[in-house]
Backbone of each chain as nested JSON, in Angstrom:
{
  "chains": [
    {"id": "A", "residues": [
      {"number": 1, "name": "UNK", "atoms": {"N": [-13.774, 7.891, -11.951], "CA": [-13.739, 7.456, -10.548], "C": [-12.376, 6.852, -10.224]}},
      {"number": 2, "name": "UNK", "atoms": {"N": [-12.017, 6.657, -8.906], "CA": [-10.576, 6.608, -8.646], "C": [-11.238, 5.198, -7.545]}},
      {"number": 3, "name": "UNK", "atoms": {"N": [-10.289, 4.109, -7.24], "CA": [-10.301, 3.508, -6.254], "C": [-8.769, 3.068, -5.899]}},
      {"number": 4, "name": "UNK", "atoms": {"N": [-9.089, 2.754, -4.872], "CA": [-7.813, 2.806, -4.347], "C": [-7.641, 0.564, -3.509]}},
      {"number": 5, "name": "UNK", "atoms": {"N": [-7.072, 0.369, -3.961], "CA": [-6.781, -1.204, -3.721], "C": [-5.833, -1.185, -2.509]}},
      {"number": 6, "name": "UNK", "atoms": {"N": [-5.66, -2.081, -1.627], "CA": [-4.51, -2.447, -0.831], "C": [-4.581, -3.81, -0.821]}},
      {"number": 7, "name": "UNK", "atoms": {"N": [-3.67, -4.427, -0.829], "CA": [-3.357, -5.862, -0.898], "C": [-2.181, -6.182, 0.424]}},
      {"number": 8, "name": "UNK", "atoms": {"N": [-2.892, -6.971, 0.857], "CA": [-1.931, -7.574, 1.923], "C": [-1.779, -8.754, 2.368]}},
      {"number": 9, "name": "UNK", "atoms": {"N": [-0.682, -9.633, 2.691], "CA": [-1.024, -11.293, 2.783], "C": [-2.007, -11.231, 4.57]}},
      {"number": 10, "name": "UNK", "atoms": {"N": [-2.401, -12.432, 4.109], "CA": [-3.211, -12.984, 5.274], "C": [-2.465, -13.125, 5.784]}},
      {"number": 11, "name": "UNK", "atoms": {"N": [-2.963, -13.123, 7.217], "CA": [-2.515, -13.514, 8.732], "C": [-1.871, -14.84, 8.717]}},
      {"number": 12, "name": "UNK", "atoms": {"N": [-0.807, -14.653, 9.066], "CA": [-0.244, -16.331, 9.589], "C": [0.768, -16.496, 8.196]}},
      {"number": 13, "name": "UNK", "atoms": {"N": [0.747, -15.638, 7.31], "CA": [1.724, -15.812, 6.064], "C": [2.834, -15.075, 6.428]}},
      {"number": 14, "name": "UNK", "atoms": {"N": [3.873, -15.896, 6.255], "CA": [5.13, -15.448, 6.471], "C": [5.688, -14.263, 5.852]}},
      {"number": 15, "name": "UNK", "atoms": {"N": [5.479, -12.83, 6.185], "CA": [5.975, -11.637, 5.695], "C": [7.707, -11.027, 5.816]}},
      {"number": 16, "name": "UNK", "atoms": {"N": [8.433, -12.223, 4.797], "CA": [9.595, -12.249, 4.548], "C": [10.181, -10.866, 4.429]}},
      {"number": 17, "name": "UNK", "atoms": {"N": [9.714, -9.182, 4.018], "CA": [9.929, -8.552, 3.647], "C": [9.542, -7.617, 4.743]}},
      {"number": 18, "name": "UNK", "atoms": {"N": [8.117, -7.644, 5.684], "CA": [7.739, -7.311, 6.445], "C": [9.179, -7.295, 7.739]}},
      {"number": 19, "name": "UNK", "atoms": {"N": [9.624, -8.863, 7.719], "CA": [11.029, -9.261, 8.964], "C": [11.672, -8.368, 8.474]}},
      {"number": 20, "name": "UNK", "atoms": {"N": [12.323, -8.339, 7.721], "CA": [13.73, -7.596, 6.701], "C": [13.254, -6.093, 7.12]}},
      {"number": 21, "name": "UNK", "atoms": {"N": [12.135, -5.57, 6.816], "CA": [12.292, -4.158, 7.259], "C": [12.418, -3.869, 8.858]}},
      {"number": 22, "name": "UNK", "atoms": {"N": [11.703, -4.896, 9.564], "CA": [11.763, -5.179, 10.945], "C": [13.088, -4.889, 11.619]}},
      {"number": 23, "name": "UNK", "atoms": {"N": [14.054, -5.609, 11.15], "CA": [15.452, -5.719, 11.321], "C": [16.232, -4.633, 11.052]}},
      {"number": 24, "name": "UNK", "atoms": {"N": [15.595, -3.85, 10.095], "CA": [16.454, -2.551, 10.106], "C": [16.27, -1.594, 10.873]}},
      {"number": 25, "name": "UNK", "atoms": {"N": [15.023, -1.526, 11.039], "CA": [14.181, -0.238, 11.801], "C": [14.61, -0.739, 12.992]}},
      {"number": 26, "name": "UNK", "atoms": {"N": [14.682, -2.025, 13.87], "CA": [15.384, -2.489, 15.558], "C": [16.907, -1.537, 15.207]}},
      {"number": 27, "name": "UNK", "atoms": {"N": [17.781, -2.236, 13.977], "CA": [19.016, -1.647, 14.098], "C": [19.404, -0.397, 13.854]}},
      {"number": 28, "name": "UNK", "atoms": {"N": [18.341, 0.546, 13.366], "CA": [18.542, 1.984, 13.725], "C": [17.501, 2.326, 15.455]}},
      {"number": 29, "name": "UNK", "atoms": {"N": [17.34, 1.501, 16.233], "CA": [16.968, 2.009, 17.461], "C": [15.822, 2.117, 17.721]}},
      {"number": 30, "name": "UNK", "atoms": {"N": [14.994, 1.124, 16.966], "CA": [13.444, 1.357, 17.072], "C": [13.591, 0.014, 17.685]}},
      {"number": 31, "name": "UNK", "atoms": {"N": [13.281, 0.298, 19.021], "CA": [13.348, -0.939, 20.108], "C": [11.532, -0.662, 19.787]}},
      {"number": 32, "name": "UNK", "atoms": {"N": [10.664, -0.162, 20.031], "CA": [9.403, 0.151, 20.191], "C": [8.362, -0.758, 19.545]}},
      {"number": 33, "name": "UNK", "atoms": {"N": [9.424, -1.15, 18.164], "CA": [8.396, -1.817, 16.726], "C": [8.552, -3.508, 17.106]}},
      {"number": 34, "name": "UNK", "atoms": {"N": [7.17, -4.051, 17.197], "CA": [7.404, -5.411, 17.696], "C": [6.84, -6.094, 16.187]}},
      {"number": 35, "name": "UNK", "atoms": {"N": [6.249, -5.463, 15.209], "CA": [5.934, -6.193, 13.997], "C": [5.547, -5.192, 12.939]}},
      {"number": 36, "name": "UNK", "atoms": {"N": [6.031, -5.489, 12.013], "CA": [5.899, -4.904, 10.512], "C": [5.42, -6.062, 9.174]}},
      {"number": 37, "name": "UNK", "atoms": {"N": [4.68, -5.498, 8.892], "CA": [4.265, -6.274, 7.442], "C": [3.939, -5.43, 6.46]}},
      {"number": 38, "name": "UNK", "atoms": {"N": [4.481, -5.777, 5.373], "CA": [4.412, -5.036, 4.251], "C": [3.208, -5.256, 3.084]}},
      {"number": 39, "name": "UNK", "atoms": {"N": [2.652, -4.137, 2.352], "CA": [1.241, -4.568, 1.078], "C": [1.821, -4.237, 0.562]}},
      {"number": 40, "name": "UNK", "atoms": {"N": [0.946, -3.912, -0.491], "CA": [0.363, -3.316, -1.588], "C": [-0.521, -2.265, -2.335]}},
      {"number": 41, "name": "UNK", "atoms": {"N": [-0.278, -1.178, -2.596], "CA": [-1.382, 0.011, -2.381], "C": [-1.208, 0.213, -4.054]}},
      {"number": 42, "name": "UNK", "atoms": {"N": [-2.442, -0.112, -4.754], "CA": [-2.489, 0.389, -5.917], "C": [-3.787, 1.361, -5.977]}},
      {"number": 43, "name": "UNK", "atoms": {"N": [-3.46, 2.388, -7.218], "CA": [-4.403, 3.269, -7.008], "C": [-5.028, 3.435, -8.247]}},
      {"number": 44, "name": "UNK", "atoms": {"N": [-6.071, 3.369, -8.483], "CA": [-6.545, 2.713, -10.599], "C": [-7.415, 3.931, -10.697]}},
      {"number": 45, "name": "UNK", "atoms": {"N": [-7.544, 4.519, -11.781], "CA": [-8.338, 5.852, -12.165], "C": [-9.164, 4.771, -13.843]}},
      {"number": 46, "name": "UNK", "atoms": {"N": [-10.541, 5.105, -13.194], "CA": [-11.067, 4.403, -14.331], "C": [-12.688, 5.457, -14.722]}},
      {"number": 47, "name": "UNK", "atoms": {"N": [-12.276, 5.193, -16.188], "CA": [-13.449, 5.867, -16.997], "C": [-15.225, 5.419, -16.731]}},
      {"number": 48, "name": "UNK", "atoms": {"N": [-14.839, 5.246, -15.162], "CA": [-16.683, 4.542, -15.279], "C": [-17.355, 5.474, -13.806]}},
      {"number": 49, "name": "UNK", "atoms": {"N": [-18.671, 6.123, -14.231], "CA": [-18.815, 6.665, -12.82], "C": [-19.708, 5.782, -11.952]}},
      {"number": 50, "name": "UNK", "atoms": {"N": [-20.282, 5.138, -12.457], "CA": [-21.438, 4.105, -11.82], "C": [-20.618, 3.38, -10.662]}},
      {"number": 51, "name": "UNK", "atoms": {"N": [-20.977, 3.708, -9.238], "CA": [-20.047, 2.996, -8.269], "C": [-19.841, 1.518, -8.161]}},
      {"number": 52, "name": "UNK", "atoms": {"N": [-21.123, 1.169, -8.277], "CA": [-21.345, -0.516, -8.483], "C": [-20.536, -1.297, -9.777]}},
      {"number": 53, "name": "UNK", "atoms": {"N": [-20.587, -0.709, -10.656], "CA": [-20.132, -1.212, -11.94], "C": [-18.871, -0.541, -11.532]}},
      {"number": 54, "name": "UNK", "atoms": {"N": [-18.393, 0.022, -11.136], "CA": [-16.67, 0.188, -11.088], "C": [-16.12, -0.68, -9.703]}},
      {"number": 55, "name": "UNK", "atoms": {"N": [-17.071, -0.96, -8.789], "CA": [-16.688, -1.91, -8.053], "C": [-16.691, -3.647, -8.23]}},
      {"number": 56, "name": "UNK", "atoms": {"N": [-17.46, -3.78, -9.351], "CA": [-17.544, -5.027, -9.879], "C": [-16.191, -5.102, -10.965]}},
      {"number": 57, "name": "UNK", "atoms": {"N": [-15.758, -4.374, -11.671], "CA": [-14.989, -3.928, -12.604], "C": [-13.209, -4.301, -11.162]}},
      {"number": 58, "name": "UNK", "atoms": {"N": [-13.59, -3.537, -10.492], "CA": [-11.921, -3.472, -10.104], "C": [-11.835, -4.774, -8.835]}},
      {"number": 59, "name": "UNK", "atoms": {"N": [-13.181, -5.676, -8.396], "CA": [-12.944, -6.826, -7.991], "C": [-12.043, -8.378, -8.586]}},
      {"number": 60, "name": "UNK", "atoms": {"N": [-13.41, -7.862, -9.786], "CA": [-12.25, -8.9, -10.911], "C": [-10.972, -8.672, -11.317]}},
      {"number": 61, "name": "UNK", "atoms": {"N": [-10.373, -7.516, -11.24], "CA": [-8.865, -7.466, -11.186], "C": [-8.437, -7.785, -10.316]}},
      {"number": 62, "name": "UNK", "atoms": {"N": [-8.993, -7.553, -9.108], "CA": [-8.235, -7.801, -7.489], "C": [-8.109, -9.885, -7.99]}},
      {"number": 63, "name": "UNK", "atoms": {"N": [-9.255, -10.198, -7.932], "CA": [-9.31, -11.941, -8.337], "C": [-8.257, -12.543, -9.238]}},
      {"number": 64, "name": "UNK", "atoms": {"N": [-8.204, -11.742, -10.413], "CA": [-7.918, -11.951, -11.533], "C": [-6.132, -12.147, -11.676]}},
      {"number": 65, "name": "UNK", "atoms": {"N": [-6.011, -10.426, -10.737], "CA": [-4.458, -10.01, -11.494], "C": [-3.679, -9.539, -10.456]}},
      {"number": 66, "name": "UNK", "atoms": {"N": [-4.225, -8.463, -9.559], "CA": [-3.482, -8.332, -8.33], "C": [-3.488, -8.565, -6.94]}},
      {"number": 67, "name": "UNK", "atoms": {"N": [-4.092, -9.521, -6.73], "CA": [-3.929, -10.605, -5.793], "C": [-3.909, -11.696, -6.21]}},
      {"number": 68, "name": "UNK", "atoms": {"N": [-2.919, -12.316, -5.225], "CA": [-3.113, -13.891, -5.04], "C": [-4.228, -14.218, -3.913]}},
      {"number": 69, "name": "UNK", "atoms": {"N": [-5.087, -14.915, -4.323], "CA": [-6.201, -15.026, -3.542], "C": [-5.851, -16.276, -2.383]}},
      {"number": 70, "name": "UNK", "atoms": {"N": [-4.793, -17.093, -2.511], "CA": [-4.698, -18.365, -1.811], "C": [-3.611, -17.548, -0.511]}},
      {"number": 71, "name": "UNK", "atoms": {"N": [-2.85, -16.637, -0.922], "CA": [-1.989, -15.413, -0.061], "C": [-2.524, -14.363, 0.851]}},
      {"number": 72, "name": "UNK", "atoms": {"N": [-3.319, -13.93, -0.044], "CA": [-3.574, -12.703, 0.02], "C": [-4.776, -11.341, -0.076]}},
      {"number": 73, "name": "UNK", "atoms": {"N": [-5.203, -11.057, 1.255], "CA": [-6.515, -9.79, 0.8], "C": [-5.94, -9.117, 0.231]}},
      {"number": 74, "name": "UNK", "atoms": {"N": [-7.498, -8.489, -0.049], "CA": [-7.442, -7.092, -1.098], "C": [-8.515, -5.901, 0.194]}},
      {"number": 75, "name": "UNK", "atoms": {"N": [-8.688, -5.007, 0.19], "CA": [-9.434, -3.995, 0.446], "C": [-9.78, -2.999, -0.823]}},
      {"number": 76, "name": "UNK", "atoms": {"N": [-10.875, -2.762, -0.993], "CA": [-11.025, -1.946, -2.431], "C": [-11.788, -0.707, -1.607]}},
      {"number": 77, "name": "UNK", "atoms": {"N": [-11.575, 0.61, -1.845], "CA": [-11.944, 1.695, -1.68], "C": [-12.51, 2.683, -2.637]}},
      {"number": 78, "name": "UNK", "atoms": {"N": [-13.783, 2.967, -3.244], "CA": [-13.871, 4.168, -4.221], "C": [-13.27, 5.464, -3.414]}},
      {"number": 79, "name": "UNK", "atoms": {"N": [-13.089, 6.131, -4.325], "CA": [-13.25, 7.525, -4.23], "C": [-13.694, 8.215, -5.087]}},
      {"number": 80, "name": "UNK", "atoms": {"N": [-14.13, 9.615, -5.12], "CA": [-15.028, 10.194, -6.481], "C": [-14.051, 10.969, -6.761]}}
    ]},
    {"id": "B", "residues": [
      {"number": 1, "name": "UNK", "atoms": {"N": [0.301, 0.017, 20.042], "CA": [-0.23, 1.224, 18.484], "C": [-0.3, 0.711, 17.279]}},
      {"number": 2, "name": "UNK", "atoms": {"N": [-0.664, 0.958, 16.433], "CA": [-0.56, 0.369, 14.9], "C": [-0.467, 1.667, 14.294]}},
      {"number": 3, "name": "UNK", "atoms": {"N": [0.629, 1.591, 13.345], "CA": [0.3, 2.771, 12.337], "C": [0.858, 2.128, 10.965]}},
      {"number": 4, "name": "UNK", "atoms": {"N": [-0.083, 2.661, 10.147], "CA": [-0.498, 2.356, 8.954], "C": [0.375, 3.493, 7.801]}},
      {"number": 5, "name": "UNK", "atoms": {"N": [1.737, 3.088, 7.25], "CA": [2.14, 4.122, 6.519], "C": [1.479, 3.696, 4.782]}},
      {"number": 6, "name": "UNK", "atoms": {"N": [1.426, 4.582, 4.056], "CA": [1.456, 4.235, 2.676], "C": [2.553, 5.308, 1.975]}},
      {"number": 7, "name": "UNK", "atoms": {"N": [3.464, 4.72, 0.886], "CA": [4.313, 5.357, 0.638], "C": [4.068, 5.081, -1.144]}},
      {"number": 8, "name": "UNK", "atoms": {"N": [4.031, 6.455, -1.829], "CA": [3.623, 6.553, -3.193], "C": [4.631, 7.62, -3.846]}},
      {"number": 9, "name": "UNK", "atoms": {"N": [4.761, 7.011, -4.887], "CA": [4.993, 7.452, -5.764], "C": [4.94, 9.133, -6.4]}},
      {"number": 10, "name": "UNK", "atoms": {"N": [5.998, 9.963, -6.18], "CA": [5.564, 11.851, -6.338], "C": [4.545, 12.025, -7.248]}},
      {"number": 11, "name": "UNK", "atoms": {"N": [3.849, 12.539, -7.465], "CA": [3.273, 12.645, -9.057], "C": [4.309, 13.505, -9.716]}},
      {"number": 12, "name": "UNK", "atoms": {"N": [4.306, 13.188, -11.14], "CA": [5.28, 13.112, -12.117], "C": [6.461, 12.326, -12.091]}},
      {"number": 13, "name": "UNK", "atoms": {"N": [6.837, 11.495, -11.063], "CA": [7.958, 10.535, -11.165], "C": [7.055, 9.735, -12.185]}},
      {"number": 14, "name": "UNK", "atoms": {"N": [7.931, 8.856, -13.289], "CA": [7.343, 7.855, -13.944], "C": [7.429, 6.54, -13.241]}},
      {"number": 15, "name": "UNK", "atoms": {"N": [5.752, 6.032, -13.276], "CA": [5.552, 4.669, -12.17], "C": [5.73, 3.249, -12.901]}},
      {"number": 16, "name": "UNK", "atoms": {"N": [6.795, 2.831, -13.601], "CA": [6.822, 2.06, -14.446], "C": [6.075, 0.386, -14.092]}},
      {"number": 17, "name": "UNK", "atoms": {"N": [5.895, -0.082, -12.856], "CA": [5.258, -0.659, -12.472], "C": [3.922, -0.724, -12.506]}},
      {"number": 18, "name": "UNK", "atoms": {"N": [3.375, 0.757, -12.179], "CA": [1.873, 0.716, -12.355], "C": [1.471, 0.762, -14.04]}},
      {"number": 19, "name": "UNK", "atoms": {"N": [2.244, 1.019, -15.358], "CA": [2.108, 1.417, -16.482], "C": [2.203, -0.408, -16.909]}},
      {"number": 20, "name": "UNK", "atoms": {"N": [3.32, -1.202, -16.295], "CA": [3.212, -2.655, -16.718], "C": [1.493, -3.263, -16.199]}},
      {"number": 21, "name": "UNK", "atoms": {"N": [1.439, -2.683, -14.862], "CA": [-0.23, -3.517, -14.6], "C": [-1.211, -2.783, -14.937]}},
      {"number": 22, "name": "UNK", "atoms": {"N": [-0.877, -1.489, -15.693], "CA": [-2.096, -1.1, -16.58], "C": [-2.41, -1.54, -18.055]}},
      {"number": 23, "name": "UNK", "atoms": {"N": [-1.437, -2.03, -18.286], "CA": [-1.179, -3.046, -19.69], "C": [-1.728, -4.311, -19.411]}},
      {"number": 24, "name": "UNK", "atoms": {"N": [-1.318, -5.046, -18.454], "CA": [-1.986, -6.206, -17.805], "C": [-3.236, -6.365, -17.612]}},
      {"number": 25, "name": "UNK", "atoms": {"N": [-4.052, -5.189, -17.218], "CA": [-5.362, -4.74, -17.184], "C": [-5.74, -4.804, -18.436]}},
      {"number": 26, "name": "UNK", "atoms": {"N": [-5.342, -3.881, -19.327], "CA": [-6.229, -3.664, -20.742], "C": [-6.109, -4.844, -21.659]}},
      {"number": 27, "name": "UNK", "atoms": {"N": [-4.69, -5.496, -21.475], "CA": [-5.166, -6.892, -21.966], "C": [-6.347, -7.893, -21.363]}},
      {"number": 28, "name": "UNK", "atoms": {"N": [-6.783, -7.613, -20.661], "CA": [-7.968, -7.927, -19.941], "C": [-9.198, -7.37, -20.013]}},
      {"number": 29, "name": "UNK", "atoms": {"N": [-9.355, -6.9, -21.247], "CA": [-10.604, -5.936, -21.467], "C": [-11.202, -4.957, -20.437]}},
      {"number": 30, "name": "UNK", "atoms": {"N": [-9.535, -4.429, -19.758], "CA": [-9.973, -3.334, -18.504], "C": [-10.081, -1.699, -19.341]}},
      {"number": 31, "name": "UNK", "atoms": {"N": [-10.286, -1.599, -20.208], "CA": [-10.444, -0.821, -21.828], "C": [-11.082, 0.953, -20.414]}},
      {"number": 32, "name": "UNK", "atoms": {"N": [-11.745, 0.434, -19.212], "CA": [-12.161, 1.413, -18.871], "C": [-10.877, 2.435, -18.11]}},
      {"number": 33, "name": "UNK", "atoms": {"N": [-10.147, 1.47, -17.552], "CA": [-8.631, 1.674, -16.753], "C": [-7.639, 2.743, -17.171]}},
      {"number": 34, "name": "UNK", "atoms": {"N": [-7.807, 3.992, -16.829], "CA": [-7.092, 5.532, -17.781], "C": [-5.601, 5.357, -16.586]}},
      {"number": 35, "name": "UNK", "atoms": {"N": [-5.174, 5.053, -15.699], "CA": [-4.49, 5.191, -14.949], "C": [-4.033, 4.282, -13.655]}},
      {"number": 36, "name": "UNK", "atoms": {"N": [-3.052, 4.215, -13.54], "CA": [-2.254, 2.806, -12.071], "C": [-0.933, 3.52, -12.098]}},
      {"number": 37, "name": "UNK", "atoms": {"N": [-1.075, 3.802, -10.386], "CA": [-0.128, 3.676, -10.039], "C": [-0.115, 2.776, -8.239]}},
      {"number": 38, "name": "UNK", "atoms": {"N": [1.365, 2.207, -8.75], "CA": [1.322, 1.278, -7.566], "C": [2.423, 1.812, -6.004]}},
      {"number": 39, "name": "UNK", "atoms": {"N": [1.415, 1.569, -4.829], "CA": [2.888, 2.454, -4.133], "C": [2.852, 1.304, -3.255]}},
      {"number": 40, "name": "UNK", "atoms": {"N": [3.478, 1.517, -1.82], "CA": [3.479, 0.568, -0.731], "C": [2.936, 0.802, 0.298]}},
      {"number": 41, "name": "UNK", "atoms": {"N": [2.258, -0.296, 1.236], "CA": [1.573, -0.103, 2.531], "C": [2.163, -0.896, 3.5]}},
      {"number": 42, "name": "UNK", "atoms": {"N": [2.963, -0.031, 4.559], "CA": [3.36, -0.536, 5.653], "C": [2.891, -0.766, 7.119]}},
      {"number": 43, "name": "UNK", "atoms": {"N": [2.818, -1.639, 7.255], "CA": [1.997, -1.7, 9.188], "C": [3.379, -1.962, 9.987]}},
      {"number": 44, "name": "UNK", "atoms": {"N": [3.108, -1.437, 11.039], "CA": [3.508, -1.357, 12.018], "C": [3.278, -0.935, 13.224]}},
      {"number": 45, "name": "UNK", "atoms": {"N": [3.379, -2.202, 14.313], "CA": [2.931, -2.247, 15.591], "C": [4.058, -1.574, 16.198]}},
      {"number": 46, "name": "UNK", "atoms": {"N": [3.669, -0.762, 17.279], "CA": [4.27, -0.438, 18.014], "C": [4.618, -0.182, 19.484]}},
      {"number": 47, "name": "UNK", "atoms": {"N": [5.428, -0.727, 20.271], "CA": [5.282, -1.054, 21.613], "C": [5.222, 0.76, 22.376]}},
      {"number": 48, "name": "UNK", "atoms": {"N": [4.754, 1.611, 22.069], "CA": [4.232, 2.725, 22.46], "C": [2.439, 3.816, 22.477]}},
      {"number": 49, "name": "UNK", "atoms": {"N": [2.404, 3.74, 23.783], "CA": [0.648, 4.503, 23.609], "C": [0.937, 5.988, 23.355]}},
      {"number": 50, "name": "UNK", "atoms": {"N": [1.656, 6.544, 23.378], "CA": [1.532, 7.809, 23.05], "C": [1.49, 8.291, 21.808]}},
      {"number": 51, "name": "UNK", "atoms": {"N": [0.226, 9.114, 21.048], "CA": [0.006, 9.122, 19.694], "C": [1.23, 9.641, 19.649]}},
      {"number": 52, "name": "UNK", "atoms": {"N": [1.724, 11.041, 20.106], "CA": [2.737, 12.313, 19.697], "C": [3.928, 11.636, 19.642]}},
      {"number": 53, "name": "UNK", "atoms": {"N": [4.206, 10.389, 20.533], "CA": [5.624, 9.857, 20.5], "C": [5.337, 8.961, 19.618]}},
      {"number": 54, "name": "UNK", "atoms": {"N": [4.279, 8.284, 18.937], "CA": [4.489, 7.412, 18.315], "C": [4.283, 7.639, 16.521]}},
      {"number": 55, "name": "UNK", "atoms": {"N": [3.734, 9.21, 16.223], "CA": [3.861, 9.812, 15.162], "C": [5.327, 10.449, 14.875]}},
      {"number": 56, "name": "UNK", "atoms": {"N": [5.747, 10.486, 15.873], "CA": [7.392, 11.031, 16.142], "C": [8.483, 9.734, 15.506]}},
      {"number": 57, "name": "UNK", "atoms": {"N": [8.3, 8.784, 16.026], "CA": [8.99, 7.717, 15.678], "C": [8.342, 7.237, 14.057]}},
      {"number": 58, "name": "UNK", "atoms": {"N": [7.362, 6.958, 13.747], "CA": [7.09, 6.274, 12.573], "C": [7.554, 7.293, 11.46]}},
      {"number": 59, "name": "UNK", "atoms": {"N": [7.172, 8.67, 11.579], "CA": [7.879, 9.972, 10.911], "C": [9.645, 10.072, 10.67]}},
      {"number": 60, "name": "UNK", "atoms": {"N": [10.024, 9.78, 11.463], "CA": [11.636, 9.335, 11.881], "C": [11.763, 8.058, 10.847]}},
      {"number": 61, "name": "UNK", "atoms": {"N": [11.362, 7.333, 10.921], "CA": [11.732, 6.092, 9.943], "C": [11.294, 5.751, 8.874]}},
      {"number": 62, "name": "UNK", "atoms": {"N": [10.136, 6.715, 8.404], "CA": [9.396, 7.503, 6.786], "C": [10.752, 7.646, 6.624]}},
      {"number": 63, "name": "UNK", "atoms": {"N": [11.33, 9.005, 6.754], "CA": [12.632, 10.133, 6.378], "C": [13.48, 9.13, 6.415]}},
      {"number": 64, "name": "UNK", "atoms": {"N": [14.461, 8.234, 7.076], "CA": [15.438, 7.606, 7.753], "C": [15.443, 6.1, 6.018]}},
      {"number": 65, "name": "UNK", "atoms": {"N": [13.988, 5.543, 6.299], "CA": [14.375, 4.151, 5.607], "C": [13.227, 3.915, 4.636]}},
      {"number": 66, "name": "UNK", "atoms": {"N": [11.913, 3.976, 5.115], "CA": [10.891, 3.398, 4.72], "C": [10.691, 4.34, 3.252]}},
      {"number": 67, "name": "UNK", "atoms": {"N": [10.931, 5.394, 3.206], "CA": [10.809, 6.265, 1.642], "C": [11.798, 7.307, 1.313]}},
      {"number": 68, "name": "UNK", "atoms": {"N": [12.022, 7.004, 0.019], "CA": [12.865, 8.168, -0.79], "C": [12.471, 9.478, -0.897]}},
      {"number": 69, "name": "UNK", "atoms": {"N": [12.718, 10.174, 0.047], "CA": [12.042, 11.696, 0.383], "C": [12.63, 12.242, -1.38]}},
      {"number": 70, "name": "UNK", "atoms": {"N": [13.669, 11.981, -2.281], "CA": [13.193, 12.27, -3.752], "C": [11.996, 12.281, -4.601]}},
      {"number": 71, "name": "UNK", "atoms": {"N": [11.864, 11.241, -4.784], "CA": [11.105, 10.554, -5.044], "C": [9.532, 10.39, -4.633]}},
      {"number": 72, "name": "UNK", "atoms": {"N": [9.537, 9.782, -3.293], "CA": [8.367, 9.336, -3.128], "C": [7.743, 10.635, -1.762]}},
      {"number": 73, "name": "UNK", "atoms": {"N": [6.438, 9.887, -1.364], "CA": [5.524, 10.999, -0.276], "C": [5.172, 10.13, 0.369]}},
      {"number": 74, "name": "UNK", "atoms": {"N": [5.347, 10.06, 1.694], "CA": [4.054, 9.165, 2.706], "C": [3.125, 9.887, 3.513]}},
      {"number": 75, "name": "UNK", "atoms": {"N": [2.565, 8.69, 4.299], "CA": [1.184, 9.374, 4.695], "C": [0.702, 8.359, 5.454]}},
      {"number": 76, "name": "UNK", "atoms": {"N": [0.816, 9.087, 7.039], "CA": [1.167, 7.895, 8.132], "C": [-0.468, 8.156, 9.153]}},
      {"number": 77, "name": "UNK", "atoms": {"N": [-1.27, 7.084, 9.407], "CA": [-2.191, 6.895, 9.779], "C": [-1.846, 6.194, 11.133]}},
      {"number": 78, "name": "UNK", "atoms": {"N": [-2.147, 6.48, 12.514], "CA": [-2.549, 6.071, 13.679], "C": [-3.694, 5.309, 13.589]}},
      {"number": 79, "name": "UNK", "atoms": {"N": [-3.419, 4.175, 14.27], "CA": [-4.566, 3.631, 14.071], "C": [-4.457, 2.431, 16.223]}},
      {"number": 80, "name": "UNK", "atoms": {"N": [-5.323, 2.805, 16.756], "CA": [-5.568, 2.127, 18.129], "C": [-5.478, 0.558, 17.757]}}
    ]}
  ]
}
């Protein structure tokens, strides 16, 4: 089974990297873009088909390892 | 508008990032975890309603800044 993670800071967190791309995309002429924020898209291929048990399985990583939980959601997605 | 890019990694480029947090994982008794790779997810608002002009522009700045047309692939989502 495959799931697919996105991680992104919460609302109201300063997306230092999100500005910075902001600033480039205005100075090539994208008057249009009023906000950019940047994630995280990881994509994990794991040996388990049971959906529940691979969603319990790739939460505790989201908790654990790739999120900061005091920062930052996660969205977790299976796919088959 | 909001559009939602994600920008990944070609398959067969080596994802040395996702191979460090698949190590990170299995030291974590993620023993089920065959595969990670990590790419990026970009939002961006945009001061335009027109889907066609506004798939036009976010497409323009895929190619232009946001990804290494070598390298990497995106995959740009409209989203109201």
């Amino acid at each position: 089974m495959k799931a697919s993670v996105t991680v992104t800071l919460k609302p109201g967190i300063l997306d230092t990297q999100g500005q910075a791309v902001r600033h480039a995309l205005l100075s090539m002429n994208g008057r249009q873009i009023t906000d950019v924020r940047v994630g995280k898209l990881i994509e994990i291929e794991l040996d388990e088909d049971d959906e529940v048990a691979a969603m319990k399985i790739v939460t505790k990583m989201c908790d654990k390892l790739l999120a900061n939980p005091v920062t930052e959601d996660y969205d977790i997605k299976l796919l088959k």
